[in-house]
N, CA, C and O atoms as a GROMACS GRO file, in nm:
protein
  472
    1UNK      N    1   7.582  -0.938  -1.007
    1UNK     CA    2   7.571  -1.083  -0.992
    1UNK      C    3   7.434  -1.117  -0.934
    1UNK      O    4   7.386  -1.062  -0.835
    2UNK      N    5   7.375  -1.213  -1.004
    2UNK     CA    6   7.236  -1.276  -0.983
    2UNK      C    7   7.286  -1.316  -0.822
    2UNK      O    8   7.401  -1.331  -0.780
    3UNK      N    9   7.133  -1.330  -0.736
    3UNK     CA   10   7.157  -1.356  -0.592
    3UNK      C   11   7.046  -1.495  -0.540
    3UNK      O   12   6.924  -1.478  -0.542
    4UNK      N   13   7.093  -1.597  -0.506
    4UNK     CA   14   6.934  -1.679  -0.504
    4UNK      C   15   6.954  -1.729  -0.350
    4UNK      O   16   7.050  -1.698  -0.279
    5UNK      N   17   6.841  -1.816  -0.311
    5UNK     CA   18   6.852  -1.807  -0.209
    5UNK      C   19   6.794  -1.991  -0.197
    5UNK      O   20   6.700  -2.044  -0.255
    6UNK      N   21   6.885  -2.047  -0.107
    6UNK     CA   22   6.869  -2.239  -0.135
    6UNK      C   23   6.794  -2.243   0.029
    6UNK      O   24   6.844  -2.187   0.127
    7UNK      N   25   6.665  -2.323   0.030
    7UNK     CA   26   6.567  -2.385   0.110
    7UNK      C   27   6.551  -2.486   0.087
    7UNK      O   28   6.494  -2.522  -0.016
    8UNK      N   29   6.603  -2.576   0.187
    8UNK     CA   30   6.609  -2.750   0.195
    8UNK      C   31   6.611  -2.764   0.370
    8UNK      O   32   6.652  -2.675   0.444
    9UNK      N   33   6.568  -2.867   0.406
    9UNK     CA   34   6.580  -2.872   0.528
    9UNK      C   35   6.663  -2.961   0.541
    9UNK      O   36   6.669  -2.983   0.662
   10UNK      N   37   6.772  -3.064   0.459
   10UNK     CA   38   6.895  -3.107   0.473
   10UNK      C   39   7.021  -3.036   0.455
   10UNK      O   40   7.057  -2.993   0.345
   11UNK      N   41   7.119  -3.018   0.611
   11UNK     CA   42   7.202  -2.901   0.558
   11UNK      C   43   7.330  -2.973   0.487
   11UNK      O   44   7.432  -2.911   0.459
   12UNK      N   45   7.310  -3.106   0.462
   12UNK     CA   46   7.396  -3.133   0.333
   12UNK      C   47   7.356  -3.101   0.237
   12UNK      O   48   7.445  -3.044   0.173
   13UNK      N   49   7.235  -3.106   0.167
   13UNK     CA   50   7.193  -3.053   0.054
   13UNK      C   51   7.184  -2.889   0.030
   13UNK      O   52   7.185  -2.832  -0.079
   14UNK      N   53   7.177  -2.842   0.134
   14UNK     CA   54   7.218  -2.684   0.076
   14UNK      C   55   7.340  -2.676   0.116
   14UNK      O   56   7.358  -2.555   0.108
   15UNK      N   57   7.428  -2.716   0.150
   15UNK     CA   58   7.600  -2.745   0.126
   15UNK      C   59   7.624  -2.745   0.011
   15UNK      O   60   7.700  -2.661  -0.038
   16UNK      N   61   7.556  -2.855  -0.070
   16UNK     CA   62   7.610  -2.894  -0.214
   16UNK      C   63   7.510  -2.811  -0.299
   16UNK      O   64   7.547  -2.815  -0.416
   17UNK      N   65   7.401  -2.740  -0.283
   17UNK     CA   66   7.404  -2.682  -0.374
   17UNK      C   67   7.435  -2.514  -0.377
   17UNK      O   68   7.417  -2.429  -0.464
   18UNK      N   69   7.481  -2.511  -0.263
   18UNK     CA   70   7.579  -2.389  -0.225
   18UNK      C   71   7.695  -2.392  -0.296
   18UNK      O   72   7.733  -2.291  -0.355
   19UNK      N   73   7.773  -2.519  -0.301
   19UNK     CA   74   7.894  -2.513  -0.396
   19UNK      C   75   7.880  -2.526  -0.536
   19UNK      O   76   7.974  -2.478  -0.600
   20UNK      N   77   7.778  -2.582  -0.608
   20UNK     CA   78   7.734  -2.500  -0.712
   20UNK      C   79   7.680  -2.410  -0.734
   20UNK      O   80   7.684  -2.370  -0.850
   21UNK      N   81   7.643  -2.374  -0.685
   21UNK     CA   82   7.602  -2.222  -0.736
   21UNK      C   83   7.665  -2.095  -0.693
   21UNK      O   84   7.656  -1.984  -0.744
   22UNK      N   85   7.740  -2.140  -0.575
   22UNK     CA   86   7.837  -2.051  -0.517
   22UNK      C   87   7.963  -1.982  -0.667
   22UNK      O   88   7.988  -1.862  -0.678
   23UNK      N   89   8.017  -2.079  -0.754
   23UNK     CA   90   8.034  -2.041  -0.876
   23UNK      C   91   8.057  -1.944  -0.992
   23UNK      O   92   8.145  -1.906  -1.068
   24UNK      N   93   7.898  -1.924  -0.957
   24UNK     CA   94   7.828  -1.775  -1.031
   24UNK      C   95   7.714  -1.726  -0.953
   24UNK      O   96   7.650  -1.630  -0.995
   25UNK      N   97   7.690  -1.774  -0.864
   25UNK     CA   98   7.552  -1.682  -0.836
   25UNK      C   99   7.607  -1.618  -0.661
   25UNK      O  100   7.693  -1.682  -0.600
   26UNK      N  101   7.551  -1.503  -0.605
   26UNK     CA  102   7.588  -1.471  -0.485
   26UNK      C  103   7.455  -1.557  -0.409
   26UNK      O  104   7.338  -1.545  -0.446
   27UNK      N  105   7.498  -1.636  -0.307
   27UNK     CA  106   7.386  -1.691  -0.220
   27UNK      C  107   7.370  -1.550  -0.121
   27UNK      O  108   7.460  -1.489  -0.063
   28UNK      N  109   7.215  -1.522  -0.124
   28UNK     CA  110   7.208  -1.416  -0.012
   28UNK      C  111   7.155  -1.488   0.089
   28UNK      O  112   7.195  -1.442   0.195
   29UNK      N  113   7.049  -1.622   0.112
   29UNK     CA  114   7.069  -1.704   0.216
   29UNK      C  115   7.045  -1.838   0.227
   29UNK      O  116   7.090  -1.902   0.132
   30UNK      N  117   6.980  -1.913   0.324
   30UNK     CA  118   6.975  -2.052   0.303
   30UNK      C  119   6.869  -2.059   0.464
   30UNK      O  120   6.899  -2.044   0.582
   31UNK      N  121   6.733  -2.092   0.391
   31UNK     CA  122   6.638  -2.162   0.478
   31UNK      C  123   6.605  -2.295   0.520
   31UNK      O  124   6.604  -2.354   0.412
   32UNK      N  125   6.574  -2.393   0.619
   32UNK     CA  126   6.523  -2.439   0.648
   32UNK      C  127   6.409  -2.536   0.641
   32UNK      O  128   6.393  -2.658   0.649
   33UNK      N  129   6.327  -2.411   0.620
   33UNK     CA  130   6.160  -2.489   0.634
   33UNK      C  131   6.107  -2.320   0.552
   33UNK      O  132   6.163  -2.213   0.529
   34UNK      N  133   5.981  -2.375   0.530
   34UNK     CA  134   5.927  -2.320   0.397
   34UNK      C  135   5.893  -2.129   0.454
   34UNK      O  136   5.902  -2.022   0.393
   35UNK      N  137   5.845  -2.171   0.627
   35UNK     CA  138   5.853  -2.009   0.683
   35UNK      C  139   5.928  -1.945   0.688
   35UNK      O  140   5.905  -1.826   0.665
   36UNK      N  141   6.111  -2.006   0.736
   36UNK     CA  142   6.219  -1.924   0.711
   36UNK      C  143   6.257  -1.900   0.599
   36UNK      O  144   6.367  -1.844   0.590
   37UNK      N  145   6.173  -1.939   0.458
   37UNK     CA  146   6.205  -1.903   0.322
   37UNK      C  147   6.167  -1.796   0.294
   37UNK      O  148   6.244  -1.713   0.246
   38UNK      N  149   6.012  -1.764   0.321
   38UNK     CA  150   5.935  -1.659   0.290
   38UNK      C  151   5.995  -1.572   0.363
   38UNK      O  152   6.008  -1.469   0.297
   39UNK      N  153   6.059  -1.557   0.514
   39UNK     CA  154   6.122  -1.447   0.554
   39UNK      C  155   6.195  -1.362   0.491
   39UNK      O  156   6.196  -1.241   0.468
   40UNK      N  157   6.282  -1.495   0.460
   40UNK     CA  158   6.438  -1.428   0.419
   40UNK      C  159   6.410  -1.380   0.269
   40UNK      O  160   6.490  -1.293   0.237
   41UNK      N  161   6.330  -1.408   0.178
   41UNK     CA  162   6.305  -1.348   0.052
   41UNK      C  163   6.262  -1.235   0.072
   41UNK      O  164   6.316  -1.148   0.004
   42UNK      N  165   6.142  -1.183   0.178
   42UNK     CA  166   6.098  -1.060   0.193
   42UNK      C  167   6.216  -0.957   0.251
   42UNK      O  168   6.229  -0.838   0.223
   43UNK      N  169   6.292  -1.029   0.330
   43UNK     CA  170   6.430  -0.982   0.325
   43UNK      C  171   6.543  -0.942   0.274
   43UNK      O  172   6.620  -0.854   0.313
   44UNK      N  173   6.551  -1.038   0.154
   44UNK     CA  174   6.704  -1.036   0.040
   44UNK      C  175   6.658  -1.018  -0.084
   44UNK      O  176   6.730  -1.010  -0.184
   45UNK      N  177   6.533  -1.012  -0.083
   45UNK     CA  178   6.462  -1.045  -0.238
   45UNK      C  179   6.585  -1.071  -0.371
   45UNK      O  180   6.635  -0.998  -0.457
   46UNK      N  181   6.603  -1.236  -0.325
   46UNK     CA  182   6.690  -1.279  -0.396
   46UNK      C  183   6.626  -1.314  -0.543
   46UNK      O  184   6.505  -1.334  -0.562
   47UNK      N  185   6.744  -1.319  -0.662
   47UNK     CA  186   6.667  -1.346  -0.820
   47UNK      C  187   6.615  -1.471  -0.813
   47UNK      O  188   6.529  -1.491  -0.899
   48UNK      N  189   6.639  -1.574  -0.731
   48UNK     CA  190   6.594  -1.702  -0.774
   48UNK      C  191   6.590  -1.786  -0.586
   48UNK      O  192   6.634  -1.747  -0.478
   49UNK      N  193   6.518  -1.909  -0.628
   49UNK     CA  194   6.496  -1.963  -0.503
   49UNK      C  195   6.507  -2.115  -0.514
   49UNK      O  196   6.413  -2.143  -0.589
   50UNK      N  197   6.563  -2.218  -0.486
   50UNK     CA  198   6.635  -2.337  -0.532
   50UNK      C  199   6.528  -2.393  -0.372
   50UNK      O  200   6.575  -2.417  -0.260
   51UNK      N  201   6.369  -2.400  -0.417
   51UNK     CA  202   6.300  -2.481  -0.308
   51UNK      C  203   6.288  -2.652  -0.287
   51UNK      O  204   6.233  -2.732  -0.364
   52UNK      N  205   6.366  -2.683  -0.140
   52UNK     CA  206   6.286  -2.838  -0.134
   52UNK      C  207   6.126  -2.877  -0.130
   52UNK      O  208   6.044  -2.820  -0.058
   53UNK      N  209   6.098  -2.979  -0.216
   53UNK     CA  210   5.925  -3.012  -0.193
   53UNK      C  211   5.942  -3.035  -0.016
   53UNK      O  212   5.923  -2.938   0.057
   54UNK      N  213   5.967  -3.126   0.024
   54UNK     CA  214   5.977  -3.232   0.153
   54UNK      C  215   6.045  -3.161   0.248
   54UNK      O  216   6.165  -3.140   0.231
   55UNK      N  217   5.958  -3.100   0.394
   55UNK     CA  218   6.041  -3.028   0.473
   55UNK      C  219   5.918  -2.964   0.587
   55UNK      O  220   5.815  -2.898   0.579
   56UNK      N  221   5.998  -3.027   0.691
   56UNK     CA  222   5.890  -3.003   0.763
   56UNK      C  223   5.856  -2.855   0.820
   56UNK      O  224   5.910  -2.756   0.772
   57UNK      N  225   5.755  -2.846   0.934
   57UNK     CA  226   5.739  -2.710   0.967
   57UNK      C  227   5.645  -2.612   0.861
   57UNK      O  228   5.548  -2.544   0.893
   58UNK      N  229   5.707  -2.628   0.726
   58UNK     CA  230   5.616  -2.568   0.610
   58UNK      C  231   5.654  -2.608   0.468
   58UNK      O  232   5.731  -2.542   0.398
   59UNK      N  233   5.607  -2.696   0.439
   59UNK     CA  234   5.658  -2.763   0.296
   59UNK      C  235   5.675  -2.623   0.186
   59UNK      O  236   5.636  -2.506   0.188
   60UNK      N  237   5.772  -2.724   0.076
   60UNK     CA  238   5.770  -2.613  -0.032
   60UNK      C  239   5.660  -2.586  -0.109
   60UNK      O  240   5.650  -2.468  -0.142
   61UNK      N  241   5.564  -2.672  -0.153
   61UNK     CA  242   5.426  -2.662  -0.226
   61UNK      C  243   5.358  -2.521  -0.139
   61UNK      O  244   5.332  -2.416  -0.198
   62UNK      N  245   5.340  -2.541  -0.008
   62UNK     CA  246   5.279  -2.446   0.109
   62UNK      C  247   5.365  -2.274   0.065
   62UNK      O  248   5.313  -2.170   0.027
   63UNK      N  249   5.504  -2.308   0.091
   63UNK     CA  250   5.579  -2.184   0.082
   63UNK      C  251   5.583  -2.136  -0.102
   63UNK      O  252   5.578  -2.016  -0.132
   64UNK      N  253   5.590  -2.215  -0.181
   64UNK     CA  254   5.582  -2.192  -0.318
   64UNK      C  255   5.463  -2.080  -0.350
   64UNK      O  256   5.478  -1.994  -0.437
   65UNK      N  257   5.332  -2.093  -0.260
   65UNK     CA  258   5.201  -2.066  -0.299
   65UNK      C  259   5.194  -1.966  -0.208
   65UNK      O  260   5.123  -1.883  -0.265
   66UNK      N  261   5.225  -1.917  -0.091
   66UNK     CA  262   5.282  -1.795  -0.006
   66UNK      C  263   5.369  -1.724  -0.088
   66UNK      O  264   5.306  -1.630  -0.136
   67UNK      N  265   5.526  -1.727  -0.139
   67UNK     CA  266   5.598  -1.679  -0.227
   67UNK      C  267   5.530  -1.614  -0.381
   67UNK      O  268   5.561  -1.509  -0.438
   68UNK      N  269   5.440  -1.708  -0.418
   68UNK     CA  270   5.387  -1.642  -0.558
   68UNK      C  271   5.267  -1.539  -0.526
   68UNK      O  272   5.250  -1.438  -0.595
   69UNK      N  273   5.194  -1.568  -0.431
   69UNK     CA  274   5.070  -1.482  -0.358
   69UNK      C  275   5.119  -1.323  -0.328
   69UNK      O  276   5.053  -1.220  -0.334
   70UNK      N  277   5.259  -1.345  -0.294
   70UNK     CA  278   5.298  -1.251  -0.230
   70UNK      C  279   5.352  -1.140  -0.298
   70UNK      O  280   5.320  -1.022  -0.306
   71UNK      N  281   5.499  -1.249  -0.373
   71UNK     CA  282   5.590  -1.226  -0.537
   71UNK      C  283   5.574  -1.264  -0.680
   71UNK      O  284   5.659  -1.326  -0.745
   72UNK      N  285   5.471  -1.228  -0.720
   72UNK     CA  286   5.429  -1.315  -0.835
   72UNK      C  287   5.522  -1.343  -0.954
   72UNK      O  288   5.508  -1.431  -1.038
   73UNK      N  289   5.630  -1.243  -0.944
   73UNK     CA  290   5.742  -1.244  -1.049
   73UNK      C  291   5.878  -1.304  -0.953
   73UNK      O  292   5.995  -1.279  -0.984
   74UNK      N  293   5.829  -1.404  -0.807
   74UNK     CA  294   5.949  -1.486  -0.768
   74UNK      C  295   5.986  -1.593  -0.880
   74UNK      O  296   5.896  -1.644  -0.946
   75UNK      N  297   6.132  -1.630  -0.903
   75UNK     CA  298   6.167  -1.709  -1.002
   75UNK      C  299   6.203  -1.883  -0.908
   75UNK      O  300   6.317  -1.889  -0.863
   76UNK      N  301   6.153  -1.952  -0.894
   76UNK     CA  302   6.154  -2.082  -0.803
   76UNK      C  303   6.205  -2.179  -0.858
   76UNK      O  304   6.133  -2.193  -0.957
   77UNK      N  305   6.291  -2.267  -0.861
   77UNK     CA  306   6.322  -2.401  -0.896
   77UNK      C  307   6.305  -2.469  -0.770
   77UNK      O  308   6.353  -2.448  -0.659
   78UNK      N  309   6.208  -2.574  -0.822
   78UNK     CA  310   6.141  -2.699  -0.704
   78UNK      C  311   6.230  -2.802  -0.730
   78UNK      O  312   6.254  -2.849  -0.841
   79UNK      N  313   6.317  -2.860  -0.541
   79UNK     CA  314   6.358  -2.930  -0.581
   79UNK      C  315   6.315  -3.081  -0.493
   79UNK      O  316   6.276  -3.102  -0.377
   80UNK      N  317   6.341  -3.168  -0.605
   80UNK     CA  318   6.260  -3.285  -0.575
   80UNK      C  319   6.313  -3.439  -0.565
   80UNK      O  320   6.371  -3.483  -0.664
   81UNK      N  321   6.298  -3.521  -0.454
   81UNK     CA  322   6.373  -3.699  -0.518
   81UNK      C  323   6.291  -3.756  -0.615
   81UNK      O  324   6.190  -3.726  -0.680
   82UNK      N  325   6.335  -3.809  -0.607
   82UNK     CA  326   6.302  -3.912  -0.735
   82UNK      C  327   6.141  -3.962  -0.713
   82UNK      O  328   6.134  -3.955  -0.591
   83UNK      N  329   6.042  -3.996  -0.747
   83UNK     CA  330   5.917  -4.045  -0.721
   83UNK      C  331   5.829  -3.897  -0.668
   83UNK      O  332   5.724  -3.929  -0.612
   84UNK      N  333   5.846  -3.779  -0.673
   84UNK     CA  334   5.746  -3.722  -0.643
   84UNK      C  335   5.717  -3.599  -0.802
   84UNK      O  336   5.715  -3.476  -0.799
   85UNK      N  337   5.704  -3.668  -0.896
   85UNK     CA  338   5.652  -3.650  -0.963
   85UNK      C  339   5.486  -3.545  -0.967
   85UNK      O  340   5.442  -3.434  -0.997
   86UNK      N  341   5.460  -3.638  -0.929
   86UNK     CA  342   5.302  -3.556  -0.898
   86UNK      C  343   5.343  -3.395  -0.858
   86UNK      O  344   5.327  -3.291  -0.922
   87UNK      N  345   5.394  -3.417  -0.740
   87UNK     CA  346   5.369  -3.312  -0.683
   87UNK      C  347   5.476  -3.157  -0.757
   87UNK      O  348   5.475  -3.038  -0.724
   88UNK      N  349   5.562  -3.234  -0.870
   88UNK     CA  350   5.698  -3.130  -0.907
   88UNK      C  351   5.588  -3.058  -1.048
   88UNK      O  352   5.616  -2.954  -1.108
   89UNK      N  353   5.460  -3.148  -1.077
   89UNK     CA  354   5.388  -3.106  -1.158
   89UNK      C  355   5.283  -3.052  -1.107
   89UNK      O  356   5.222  -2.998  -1.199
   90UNK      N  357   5.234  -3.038  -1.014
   90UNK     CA  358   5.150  -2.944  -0.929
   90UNK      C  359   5.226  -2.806  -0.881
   90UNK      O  360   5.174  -2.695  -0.895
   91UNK      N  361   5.338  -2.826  -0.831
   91UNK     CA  362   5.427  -2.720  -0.869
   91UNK      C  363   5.470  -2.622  -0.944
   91UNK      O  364   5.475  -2.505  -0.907
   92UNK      N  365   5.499  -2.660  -1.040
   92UNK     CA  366   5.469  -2.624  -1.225
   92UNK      C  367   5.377  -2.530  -1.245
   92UNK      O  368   5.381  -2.420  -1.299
   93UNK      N  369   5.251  -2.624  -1.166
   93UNK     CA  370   5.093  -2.552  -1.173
   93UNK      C  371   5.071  -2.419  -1.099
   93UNK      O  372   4.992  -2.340  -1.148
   94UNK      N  373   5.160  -2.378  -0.943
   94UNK     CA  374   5.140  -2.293  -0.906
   94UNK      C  375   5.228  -2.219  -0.904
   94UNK      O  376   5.256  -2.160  -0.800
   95UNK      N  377   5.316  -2.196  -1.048
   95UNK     CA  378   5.390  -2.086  -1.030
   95UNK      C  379   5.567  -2.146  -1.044
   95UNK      O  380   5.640  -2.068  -1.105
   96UNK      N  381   5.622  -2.252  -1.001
   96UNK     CA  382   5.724  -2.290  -0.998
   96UNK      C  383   5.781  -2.254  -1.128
   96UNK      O  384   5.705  -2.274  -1.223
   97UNK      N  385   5.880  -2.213  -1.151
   97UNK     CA  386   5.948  -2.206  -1.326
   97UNK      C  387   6.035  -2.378  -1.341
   97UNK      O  388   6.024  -2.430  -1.452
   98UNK      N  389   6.084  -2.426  -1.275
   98UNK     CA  390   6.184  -2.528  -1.308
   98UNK      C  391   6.165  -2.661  -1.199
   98UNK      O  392   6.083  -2.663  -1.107
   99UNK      N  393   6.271  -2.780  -1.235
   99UNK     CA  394   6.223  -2.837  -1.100
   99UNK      C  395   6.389  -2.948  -1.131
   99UNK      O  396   6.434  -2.989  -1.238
  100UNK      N  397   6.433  -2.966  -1.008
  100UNK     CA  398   6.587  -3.010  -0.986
  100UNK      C  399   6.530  -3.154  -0.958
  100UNK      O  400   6.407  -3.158  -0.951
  101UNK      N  401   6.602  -3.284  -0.940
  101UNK     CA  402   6.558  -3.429  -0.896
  101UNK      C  403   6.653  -3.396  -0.802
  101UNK      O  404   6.725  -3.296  -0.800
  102UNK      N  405   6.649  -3.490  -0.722
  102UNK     CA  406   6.725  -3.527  -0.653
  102UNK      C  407   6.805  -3.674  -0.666
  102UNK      O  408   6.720  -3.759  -0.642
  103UNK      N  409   6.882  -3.712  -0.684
  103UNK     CA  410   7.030  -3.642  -0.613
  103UNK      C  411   7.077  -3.551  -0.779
  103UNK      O  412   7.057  -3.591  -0.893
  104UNK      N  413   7.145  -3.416  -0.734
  104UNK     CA  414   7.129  -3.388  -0.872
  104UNK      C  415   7.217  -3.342  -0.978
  104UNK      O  416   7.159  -3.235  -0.997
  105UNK      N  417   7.280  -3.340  -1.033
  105UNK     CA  418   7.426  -3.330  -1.150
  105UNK      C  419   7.414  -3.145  -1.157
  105UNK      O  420   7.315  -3.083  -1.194
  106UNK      N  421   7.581  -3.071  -1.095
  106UNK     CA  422   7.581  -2.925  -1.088
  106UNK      C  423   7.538  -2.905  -1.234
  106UNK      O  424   7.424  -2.857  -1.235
  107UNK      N  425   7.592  -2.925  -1.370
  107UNK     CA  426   7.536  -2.906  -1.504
  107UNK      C  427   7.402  -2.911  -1.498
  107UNK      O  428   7.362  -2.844  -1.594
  108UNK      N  429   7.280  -2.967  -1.417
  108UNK     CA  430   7.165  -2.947  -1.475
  108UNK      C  431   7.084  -2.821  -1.366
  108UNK      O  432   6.988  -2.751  -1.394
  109UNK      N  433   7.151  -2.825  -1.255
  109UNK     CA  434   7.136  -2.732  -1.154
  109UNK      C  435   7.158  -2.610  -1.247
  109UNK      O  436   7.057  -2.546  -1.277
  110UNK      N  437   7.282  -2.570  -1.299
  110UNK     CA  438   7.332  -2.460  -1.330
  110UNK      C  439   7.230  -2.388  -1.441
  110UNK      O  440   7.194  -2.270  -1.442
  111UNK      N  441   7.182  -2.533  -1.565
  111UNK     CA  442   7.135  -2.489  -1.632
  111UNK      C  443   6.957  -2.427  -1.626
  111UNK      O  444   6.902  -2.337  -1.688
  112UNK      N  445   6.899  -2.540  -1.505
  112UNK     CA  446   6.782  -2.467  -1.458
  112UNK      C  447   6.782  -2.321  -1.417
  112UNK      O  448   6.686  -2.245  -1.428
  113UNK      N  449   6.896  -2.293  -1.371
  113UNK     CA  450   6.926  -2.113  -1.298
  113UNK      C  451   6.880  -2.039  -1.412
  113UNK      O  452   6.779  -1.971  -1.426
  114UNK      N  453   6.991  -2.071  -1.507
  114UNK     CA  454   7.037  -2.025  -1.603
  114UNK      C  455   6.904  -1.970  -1.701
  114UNK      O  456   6.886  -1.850  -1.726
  115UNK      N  457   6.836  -2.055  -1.739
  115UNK     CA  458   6.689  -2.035  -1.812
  115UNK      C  459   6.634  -1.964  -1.736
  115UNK      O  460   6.597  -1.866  -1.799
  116UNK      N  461   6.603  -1.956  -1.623
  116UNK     CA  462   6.482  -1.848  -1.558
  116UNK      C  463   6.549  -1.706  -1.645
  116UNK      O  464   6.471  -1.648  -1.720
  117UNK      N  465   6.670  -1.661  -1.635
  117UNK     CA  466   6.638  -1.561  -1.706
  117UNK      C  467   6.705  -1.536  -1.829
  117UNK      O  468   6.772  -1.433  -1.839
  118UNK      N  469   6.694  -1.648  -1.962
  118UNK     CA  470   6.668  -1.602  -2.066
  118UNK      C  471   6.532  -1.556  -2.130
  118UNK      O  472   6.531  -1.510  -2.244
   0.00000   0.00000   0.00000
């Protein structure tokens, strides 16, 4: 079983996307802020990483670009509200494979997972 690992600094939002993905995928953990992401990956080296842009302490753009520097074959879905556009395409740019909106439907969650590894 694929293992990913959800970084949001709302712990309702990695609640809910714990219960989707809880599903099919094993969560090996759930960060915070963008430094306790990079930990725990060098830790669990989970298949996938379900990152918030917006989060203090160390944004995801910051930790995205640490994570690929580090893991260049990390698989990332950026996740994003509504209006930050720009930045889910700068994302894109450094490495991100996918990118979630916020608030966001489990069917399109599932299916972003899902593509990283076909």
């Amino acid at each position: 079983m694929k293992k990913g690992l959800i970084v949001d600094d709302a712990a309702v939002m990695r609640m809910r996307l714990r219960d989707i993905l809880s599903s099919k995928y094993e969560i090996a953990g759930e960060a915070e802020n963008g430094r306790q992401a990079i930990t725990m990956y060098r830790n669990h080296k989970p298949d996938f990483v379900t990152m918030d842009i917006s989060m203090a302490e160390m944004n995801g753009m910051e930790a995205l670009t640490g994570l690929i520097a580090e893991f260049p074959d990390a698989k990332v879905v950026m996740v994003s509200a509504v209006g930050q556009k720009a930045q889910v395409f700068e994302a894109l740019g450094k490495g991100a494979k996918d990118f979630i909106i916020k608030p966001f439907e489990p069917e399109r969650v599932l299916l972003a997972i899902e593509r990283l590894f076909e």
